[in-house]
C-alpha positions, 0 to 999 in steps of 0.5 A: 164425661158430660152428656152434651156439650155447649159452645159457652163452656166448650173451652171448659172441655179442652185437653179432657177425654169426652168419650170412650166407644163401645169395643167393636169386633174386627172379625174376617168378615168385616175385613173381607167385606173391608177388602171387597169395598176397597179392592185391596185383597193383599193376602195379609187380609183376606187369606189365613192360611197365607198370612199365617206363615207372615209376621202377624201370624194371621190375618189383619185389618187395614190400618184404613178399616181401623181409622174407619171405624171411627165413624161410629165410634164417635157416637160415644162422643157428646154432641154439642147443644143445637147441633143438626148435622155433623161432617167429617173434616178430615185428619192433621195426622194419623199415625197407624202404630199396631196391626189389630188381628182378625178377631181382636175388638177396638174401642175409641178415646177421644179428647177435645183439643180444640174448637174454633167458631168458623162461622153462624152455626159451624164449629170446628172441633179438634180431637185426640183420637186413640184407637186402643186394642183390646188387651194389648198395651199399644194402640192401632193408632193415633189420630188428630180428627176434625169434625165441622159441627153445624147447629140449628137456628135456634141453638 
């Protein structure tokens, strides 16, 4: 993995992973908190005792939450030379494939699948996100994101 990207050698990067983030615990507090911002309290989330006798055998994230949790796993990903700001650009596809359990840690895998220029400063970048499950073979999810990277005038 590289410590930065350049737009001269992006192409250079496609189809290689550029960055793994840190695992992240999904305890019940960051799920309850989760529901009170998003008002969803569908006991599978919010009650244990409930959501023991479901088919999780306890509480779970939002599939939501997990995606949301890419926000700051992609610090792990190396920023382009000149870059002053970065804007979420939205998802092709996501694809929840396993519920992560109250106390289970999620971490972010994240290839470069594409970059086209949009403009004097503004690149577009297409990722392969996979949201792993500590311990588990099988992800959470799957994700194709977007990120609009704008650089400086000088870069």
């Amino acid at each position: 993995m590289t410590e930065s990207l350049n737009v001269e050698t992006l192409q250079d990067h496609f189809g290689k992973e550029i960055g793994v983030s840190p695992w992240k615990e999904i305890n019940q507090d960051r799920i309850d908190a989760f529901a009170d911002c998003t008002e969803d309290h569908q006991y599978i989330h919010v009650n244990p005792e409930q959501a023991a006798n479901s088919p999780f055998g306890g509480t779970i994230a939002h599939g939501f939450l997990s995606l949301s949790m890419l926000s700051v796993m992609a610090y792990s990903v190396p920023p382009l030379t000149g870059v002053v700001m970065g804007v979420n650009y939205g998802f092709e596809k996501v694809r929840f494939l396993q519920p992560v359990k109250s106390g289970q840690s999620v971490r972010g895998r994240f290839t470069l699948k594409n970059a086209i220029e949009k403009g004097p400063g503004r690149w577009l970048l297409t990722y392969d996100v996979t949201v792993e499950i500590e311990g588990e073979t099988k992800p959470a999810l799957v994700a194709e994101w977007l990120g609009m990277q704008v650089l400086g005038p000088n870069a």
